[in-house]
C-alpha positions in Angstrom: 64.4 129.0 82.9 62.7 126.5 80.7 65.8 127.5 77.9 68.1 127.0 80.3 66.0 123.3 80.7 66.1 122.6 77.2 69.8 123.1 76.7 70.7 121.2 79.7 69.0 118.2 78.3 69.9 118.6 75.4 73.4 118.4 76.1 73.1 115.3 78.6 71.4 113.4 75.6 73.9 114.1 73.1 75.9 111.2 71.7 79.9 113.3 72.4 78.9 113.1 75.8 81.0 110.6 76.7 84.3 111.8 75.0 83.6 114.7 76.8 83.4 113.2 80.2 86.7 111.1 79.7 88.9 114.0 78.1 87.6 115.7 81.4 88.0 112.8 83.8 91.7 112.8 82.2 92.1 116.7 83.0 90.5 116.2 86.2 93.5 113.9 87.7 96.3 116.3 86.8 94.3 119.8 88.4 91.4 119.2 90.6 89.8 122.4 89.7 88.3 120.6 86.8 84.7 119.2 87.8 84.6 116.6 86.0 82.8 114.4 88.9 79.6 117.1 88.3 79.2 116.0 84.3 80.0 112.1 85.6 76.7 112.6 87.7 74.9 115.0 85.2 75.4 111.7 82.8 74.0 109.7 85.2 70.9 111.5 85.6 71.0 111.5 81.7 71.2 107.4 82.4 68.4 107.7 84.7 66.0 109.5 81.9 67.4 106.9 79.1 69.3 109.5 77.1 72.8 107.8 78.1 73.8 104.3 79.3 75.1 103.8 82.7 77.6 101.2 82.0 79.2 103.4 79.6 79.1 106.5 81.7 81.1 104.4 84.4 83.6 102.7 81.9 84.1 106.7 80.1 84.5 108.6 83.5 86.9 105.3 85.2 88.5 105.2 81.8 89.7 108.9 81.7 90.4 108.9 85.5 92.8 105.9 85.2 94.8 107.7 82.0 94.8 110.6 83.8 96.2 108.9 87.2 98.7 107.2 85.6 99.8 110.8 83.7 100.1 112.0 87.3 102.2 109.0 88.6 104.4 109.6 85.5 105.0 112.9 86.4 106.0 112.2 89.9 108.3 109.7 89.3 110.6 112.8 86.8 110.1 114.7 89.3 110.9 112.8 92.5 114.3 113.3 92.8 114.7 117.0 92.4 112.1 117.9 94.9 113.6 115.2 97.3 117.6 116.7 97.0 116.4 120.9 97.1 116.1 120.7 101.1 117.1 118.0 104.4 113.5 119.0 105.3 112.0 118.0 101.6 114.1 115.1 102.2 112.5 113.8 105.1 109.0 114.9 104.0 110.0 112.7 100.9 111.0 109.5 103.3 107.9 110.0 105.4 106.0 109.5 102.8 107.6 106.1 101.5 106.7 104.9 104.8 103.3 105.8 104.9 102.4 104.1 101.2 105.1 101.3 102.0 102.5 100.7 105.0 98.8 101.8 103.6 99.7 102.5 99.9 96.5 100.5 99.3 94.1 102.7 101.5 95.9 106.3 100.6 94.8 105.5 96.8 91.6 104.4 97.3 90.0 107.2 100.1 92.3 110.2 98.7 90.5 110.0 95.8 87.3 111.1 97.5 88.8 114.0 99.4 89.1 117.2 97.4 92.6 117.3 95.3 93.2 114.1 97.5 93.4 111.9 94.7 96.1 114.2 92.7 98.4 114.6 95.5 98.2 110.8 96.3 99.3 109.9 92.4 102.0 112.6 92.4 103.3 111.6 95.7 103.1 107.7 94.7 105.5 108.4 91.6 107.6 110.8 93.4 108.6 108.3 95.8 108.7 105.4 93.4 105.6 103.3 94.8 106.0 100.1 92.6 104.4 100.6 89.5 102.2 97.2 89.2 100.2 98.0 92.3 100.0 101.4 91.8 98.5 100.6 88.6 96.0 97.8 89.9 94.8 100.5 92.8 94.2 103.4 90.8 92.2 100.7 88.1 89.7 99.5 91.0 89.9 102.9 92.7 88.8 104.8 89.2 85.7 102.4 88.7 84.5 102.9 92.6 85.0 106.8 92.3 83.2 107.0 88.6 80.3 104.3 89.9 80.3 106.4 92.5 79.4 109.7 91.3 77.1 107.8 88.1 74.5 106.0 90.7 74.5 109.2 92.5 73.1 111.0 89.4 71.5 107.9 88.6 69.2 107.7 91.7 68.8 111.8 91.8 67.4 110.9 88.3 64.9 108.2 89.0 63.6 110.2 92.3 63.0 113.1 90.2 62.5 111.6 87.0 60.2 114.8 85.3 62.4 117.5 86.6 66.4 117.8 85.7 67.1 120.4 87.6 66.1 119.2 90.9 67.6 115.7 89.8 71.2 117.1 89.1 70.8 119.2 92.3 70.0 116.6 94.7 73.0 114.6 93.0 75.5 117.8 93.5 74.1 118.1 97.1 74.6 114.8 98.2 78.2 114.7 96.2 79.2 117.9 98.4 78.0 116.5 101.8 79.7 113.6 101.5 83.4 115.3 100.5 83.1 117.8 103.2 82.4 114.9 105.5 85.1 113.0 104.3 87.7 116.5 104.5 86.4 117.1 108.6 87.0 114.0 109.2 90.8 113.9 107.3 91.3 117.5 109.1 90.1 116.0 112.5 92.7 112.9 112.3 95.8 115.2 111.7 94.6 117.6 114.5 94.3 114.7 117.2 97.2 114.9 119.8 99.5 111.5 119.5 99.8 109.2 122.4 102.3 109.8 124.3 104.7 107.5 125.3 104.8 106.3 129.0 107.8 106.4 131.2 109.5 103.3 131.8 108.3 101.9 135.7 110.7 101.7 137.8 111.5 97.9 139.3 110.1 96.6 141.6 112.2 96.8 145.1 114.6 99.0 143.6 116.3 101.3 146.4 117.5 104.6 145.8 121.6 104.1 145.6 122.9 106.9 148.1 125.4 109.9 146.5 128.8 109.2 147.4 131.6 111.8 148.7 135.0 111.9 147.3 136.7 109.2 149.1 133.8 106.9 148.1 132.0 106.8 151.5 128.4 108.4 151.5 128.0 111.8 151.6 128.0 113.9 154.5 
């Protein structure tokens, strides 16, 4: 156990650290099965002990989420087209979309991003559908340095609590990371599962008497 101790802290004070973190952070975008936000908040309990700085763990994790965000957006927009002609049905999954980030765009690519493998479906969908490139680009920026301060302070603040024990600190942050996602992901699951108001019948006016059936010759029916 205390090797295991050593080596951890070892490796959160070293200096490639960072490069490591972005070239994750990049990875991380593109397949989700990466956990890059667990080294972003390892740093920050490295920050918390005085082995990293914060500033640069947040501008290294934002920095390699934003390059690998706008990889994903790339790849969306090649591949748009031929997902949206192989079916009518991927067709109109393809216009629903352009609706919905027409109307939230904003929202989907700030909150996906904290919902597992929300964040790559929300960049691959924005590029498939063509979501204009300027404010994709200025959401995913501030989006990238919330999710990476994010994840930092949570390390950060696991760190200072537990300042003499690492393994404690980089648990509490994990903990609190995990809470929070599945939190979010009930939440997302319990808004798609809520039945859809359904529309009213139109009242009938006011004073409005039944018209009487008529018989062939026009007169009312026997």
């Amino acid at each position: 156990m205390d090797l295991l101790r050593l080596v951890t802290e070892a490796a959160l004070a070293s200096p490639w650290l960072l490069a490591v973190i972005a070239g994750l952070a990049v990875v991380d975008a593109l397949l989700p099965v990466v956990p890059s936000e667990a080294l972003i908040i390892a740093a920050g309990v490295a920050a918390a002990a005085g082995e990293q700085d914060l500033l640069a763990v947040v501008v290294a994790a934002a920095g390699g989420s934003f390059v690998g965000e706008c990889a994903g957006y790339g790849i969306g927009r090649r591949i748009g087209p031929a997902v949206r002609g192989l079916s009518a049905r991927r067709a109109a999954d393809h216009d629903r979309v352009v609706r919905l980030l027409h109307r939230r765009g904003g929202t989907v690519l700030l909150t996906a991003r904290f919902v597992p493998a929300g964040r790559t479906v929300a960049t691959l969908a924005s590029g498939a559908v063509r979501y204009p490139v300027m404010r994709f680009v200025g959401f995913t920026a501030v989006g990238s340095v919330l999710s990476a301060s994010w994840s930092a302070l949570l390390g950060f603040v696991g760190g200072a609590a537990f300042a003499h024990d690492t393994g404690t600190a980089l648990l509490v942050g994990f903990g609190i990371a995990t809470a929070v996602g599945l939190l979010l992901e009930a939440g997302r699951r319990i808004a798609r599962t809520a039945p859809a108001p359904r529309p009213g019948a139109a009242p009938a006016r006011a004073g409005a008497a039944p018209r009487p059936s008529c018989g062939p010759t026009g007169g009312p029916a026997a």
